[in-house]
C-alpha positions in Angstrom: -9.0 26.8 -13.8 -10.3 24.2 -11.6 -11.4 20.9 -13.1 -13.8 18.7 -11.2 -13.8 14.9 -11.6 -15.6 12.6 -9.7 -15.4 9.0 -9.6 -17.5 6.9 -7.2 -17.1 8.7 -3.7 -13.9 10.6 -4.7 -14.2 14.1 -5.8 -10.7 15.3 -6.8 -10.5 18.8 -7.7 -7.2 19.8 -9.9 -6.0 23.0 -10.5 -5.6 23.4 -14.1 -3.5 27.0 -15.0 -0.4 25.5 -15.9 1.1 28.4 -17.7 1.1 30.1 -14.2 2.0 27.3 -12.0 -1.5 27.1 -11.1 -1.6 30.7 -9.4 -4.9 31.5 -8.4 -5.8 34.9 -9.9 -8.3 37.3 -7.4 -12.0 35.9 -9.3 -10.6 32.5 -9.0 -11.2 32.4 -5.3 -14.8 32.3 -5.5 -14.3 29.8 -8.5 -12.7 27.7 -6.5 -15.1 28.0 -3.6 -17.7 26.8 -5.6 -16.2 24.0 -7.4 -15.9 22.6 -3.6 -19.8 23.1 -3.4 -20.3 20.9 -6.2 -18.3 18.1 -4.9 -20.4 17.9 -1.5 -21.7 14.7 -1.5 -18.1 12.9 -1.7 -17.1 10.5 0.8 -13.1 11.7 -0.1 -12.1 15.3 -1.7 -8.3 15.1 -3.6 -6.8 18.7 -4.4 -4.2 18.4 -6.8 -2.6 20.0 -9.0 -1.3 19.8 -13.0 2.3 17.6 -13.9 4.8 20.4 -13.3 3.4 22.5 -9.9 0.9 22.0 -7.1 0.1 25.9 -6.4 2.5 28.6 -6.9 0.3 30.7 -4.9 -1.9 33.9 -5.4 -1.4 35.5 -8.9 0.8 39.0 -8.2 -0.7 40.2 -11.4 -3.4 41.0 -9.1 -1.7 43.1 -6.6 -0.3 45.9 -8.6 -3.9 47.1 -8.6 -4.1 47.1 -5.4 -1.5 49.7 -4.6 -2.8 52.7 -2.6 -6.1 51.1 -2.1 -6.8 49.2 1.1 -10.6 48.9 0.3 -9.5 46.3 -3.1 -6.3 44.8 -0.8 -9.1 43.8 2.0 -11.2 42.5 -0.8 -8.7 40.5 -1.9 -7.9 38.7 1.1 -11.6 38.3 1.9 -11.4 35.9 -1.8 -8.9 34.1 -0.3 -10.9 33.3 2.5 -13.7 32.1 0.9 -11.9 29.9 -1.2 -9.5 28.2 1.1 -12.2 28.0 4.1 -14.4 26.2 1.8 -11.9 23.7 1.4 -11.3 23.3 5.5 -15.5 23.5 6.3 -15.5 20.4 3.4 -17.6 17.8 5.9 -15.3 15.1 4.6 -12.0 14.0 4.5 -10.0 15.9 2.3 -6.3 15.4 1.0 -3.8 17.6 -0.9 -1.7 15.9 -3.3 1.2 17.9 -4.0 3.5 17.7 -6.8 5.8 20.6 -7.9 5.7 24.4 -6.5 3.3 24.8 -3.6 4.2 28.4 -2.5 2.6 31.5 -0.9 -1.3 30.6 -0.9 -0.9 27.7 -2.6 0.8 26.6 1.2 -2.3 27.8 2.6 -4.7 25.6 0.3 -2.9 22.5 1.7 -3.0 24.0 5.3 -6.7 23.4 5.2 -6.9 19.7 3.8 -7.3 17.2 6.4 -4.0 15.4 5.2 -0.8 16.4 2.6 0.6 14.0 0.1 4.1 15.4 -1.0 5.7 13.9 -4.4 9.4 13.6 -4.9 9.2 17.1 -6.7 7.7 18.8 -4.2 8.7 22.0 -2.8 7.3 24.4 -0.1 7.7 27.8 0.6 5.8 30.4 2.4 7.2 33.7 0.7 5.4 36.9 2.0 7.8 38.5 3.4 10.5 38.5 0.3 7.4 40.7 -1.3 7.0 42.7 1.5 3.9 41.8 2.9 3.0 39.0 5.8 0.2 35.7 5.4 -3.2 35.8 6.7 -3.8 35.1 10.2 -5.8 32.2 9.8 -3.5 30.5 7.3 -0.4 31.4 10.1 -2.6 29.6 12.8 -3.0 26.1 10.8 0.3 26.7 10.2 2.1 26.6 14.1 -0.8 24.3 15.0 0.7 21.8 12.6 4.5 22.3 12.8 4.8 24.3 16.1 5.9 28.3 16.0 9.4 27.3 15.7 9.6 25.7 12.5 6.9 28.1 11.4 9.3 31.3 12.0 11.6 29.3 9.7 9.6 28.9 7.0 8.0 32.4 7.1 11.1 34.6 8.4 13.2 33.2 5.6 11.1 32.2 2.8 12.9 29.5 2.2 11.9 26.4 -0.1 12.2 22.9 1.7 12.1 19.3 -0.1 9.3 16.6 1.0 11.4 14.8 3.3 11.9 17.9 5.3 7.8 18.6 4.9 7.3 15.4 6.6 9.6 15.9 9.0 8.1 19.1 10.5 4.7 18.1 10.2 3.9 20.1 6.8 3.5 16.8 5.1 2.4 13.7 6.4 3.0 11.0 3.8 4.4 10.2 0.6 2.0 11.0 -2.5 2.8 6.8 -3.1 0.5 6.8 -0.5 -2.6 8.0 -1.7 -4.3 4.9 -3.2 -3.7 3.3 0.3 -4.7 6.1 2.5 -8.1 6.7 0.2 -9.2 3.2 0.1 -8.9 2.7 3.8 -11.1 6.1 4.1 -13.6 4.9 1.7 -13.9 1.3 3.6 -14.7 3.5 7.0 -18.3 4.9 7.5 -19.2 8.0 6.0 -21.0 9.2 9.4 -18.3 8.2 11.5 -15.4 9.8 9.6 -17.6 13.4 9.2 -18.1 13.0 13.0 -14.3 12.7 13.6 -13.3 15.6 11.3 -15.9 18.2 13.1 -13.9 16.8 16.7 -10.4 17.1 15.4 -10.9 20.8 13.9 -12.6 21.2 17.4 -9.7 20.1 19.0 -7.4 22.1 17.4 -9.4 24.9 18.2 -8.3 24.1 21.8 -12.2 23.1 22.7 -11.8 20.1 24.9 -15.2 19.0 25.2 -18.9 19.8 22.8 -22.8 18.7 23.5 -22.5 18.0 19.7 -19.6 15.6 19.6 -21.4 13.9 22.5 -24.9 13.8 20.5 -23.5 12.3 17.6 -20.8 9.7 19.6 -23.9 8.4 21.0 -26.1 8.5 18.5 -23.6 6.4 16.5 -23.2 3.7 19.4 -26.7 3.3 19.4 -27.1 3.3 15.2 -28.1 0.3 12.9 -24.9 0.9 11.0 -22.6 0.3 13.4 -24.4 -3.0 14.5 -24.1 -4.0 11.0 -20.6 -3.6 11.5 -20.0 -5.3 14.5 -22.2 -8.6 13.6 -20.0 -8.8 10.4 -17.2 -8.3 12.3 -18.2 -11.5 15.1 -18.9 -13.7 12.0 -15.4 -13.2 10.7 
């Protein structure tokens, strides 16, 4: 269910189950996980999905099969793991472009791209507790970290759907999905080096580490690299 299609230095993966809204059944996970393996190597990673819905979330097919056993329910959440963290430990930018329903897990995908595109059909909604059960730690901490705990008790206390312009306002979404050709070419002008560099220090930031011998390394390293004194002679002959 996940189609792979890479043109120069974009990788954009699309999730293609549109008779489900693109829920992500329990082997789809690991599916997923590896279709972000093959696109390592990108400069840019889009996540998309089909015409009519971005993500509708985990498939509850799955969970009836679950009930009375907490050995298959940890197993399950363990997939979702792997897939979602493969999308957040992608070394390069990575941007969700969301049209349609992005509910439930599907919430969670976008949660771990760098950057969220909302369309005008977009609608969130972060439903667990209408089922009866609650959202992964992990995807709750992305969560507060990006729109505070207030606004995150609103979406997961009442389940209820909000529009882009409200995404954007909270901090859910950042831009409109007009914005994508913009936003991607002015990645893809920007050095490959320097933007993986800046990734690793903003997902240390919001970590809470303040300071890393790594980030340090490679600032310097960078400063003192043949790249970026290409850039700056073209830049004094402009």
């Amino acid at each position: 269910m996940f189609e792979l299609c890479t043109e120069g230095e974009v990788a954009r993966i699309t999730l293609a189950r549109p008779e489900a809204r693109n829920a992500i059944p329990l082997a789809g996970w690991d599916a997923l996980a590896e279709t972000v393996r093959k696109a390592e190597g990108a400069r840019v990673l889009i996540l998309s999905g089909t015409v009519d819905a971005f993500c509708a979330g985990a498939d509850l097919a799955d969970f009836a099969r679950m009930r009375g056993d907490a050995a298959a329910a940890a197993g399950f959440r363990r997939a979702t793991r792997r897939g979602i963290e493969a999308i957040a430990s992608f070394p390069m930018p990575s941007v969700a472009l969301i049209g349609g329903p992005c509910y439930g897990a599907g919430v969670a995908l976008a949660l771990a791209c760098d950057l969220r595109l909302a369309g005008p059909g977009a609608r969130f909604a972060i439903t667990p507790a209408r089922m009866g059960i609650s959202y992964p730690q992990e995807d709750v901490f992305r969560l507060v970290t990006l729109v505070g705990p207030a606004q995150a008790a609103r979406l997961l206390f009442t389940g209820a759907a909000i529009d882009p312009a409200d995404a954007i306002r909270i901090g859910l979404a950042d831009a409109p999905a007009a914005e994508l050709g913009e936003i991607v070419a002015a990645m893809l002008a920007n050095d490959a080096a320097s933007l993986a560099t800046l990734k690793r220090g903003i997902r240390l930031a919001a970590a809470g580490v303040r300071d890393d011998a790594g980030q340090d390394a490679a600032f310097d390293a960078l400063i003192a690299s043949d790249a970026f004194a290409a850039r700056l002679a073209a830049r004094r002959r402009r």
